[in-house]
N, C-alpha and C positions, 0 to 999 in steps of 0.2 A: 504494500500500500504506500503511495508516495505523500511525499507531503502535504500538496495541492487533496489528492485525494481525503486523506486524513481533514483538510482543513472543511473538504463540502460535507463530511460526516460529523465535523461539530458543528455545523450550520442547519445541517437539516433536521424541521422538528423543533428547530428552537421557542422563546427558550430552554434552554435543560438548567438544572442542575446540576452544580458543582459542592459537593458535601466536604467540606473541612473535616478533618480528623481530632484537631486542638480541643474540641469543645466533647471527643466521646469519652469514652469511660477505657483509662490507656493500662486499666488492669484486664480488660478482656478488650482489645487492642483488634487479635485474631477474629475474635466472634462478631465485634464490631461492625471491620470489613466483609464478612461474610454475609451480614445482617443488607449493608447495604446492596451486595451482587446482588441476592434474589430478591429484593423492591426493585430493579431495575434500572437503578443508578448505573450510569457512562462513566462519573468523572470524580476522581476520588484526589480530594484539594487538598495538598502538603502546604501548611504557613512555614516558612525555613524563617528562622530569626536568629541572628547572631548577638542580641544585645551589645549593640554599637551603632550599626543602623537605624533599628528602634530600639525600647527598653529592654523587651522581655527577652527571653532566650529559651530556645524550643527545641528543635531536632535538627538532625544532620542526613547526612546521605546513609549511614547506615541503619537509620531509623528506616528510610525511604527501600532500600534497599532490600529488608529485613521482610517486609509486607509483601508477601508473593498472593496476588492476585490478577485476575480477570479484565480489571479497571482501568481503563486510562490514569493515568499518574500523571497529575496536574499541579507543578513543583511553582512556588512563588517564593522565589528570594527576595527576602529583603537581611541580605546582608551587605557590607560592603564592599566595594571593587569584588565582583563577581567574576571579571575574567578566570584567574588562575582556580577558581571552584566548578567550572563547567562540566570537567571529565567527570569528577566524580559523583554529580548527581545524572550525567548522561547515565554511566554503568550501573547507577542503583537505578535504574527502568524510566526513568522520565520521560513521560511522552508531549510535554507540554511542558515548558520552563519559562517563566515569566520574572525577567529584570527591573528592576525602578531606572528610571532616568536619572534617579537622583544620586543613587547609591556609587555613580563612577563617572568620573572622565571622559572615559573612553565608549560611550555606550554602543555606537555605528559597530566596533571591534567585537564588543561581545555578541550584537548579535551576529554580527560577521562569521565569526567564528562559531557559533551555535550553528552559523547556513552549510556547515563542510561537516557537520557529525553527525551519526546516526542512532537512531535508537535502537538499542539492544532487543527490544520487546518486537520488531521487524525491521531488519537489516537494510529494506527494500526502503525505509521513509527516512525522513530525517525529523528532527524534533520540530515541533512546531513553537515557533518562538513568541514570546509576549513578552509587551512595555507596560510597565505602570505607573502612573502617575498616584501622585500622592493628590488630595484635594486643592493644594495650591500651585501647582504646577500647572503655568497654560499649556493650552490644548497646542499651542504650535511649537511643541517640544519635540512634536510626532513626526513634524513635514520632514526633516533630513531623511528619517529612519526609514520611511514608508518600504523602500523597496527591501528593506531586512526583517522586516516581521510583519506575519502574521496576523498578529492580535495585541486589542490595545486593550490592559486592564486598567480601569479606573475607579480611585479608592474613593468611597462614600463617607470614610471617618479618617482618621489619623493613622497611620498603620502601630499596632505595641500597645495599644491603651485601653484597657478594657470599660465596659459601660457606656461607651459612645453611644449618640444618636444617629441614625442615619442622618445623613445630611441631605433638606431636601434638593440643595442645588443642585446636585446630578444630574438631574433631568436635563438643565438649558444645557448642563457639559456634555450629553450624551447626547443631544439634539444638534450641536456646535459641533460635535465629532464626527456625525454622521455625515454632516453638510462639506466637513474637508477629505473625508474617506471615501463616500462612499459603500460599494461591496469591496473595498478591498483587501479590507480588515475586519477578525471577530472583533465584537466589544462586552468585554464581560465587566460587570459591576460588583465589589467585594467591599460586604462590610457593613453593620447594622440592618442586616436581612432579618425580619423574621416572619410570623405568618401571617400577623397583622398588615404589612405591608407589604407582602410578595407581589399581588396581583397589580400593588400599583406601580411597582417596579419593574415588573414583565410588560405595562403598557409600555414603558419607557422604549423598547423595543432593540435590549441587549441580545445576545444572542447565547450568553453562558451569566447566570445568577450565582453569589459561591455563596454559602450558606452553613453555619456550625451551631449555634445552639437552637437555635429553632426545628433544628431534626433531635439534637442531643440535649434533651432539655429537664432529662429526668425523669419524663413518661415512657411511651413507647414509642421510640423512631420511627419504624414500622406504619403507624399510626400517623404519627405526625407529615412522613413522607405522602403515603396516600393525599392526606391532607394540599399539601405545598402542590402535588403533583396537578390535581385538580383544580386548585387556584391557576394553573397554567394552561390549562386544557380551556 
């Protein structure tokens, strides 16, 4: 499956869902993910945090690694200067690896160099690559990149901070994005999702939603995904 290809299968059907892992229960880690294959989840969201970039500090690539599953592997660094950490969340399965603009100098490089590597999970694509913007980052941070990614993720809160509110200006940013993009880019939104406001974010008309306590919430996921799924239908 090549790139391009990979990129019309997260397109189509959208929105979908993108289920963060930060927010399940990392004592049954395995049953977790297994919980999510059979609801029918695609895209299973790693938050990478170095505590440098943002506050907190979360997992690495051998976290990512570690989780043998069916799922697309949907990695978001937010560490800093990512070049030299590429290889090693490529070989823990990353099928999607999403960069800040903020976090490096060099950002055209990294995705540059994400465009020559392949994913282990099919030897035949290559990763498909994603920019993120933090909420105060303009939208014309994208224009150089366009031709090296993929997909633009854009943060709804502060990345590291927990408690945030959605922020409702993402809509005019996601309205603003579309108008410089296009199809030529996914646009996935990350960050104060829950189920209260899924459907109003789905009108927004992103193409991947990423989503952590509002599935893992205490009740049953299960439940709650049915739930989220239906707000999208």
């Amino acid at each position: 499956m090549g790139r391009a290809t990979l990129f019309e299968q997260l397109r189509s059907g959208t929105p979908q869902l993108s289920v963060g892992l930060l927010a399940a229960d990392w004592m049954s880690l395995g049953s977790e993910v297994r919980l999510l294959e059979s609801a029918g989840i695609n895209l299973l969201h790693f938050d990478v945090m170095d505590g440098c970039f943002c506050p907190m500090l979360t997992m690495g690539a051998s976290v990512i690694a570690g989780l043998k599953t069916s799922l697309l592997k949907d990695v978001h660094l937010m560490v800093e200067e990512p070049l030299s950490k590429l290889e090693g969340f490529v070989a823990a399965g990353a099928d999607i690896i999403t960069v800040h603009a903020e976090s490096t100098r060099h950002a055209h490089r990294v995705l540059q160099m994400l465009g020559g590597m392949q994913s282990v999970n099919d030897p035949q694509r290559g990763i498909v690559r994603g920019l993120a913007l933090n909420p105060g980052t303009p939208l014309e941070t994208v224009d150089p990149l366009l031709d090296e990614l993929e997909m633009v993720l854009l943060l709804a809160v502060n990345p590291g901070w927990r408690g945030q509110r959605f922020l409702t200006s993402i809509a005019e940013r996601v309205r603003e994005l579309k108008h410089r993009v296009g199809n030529r880019v996914l646009i996935s939104i990350d960050g104060g999702i829950t189920q209260d406001n899924l459907r109003e974010v789905a009108r927004m008309g992103p193409d991947i939603i990423v989503t952590r306590s509002a599935v893992f919430d205490g009740k049953d996921p299960r439940e709650n995904l049915g739930r989220m799924r239906a707000a999208l239908s």
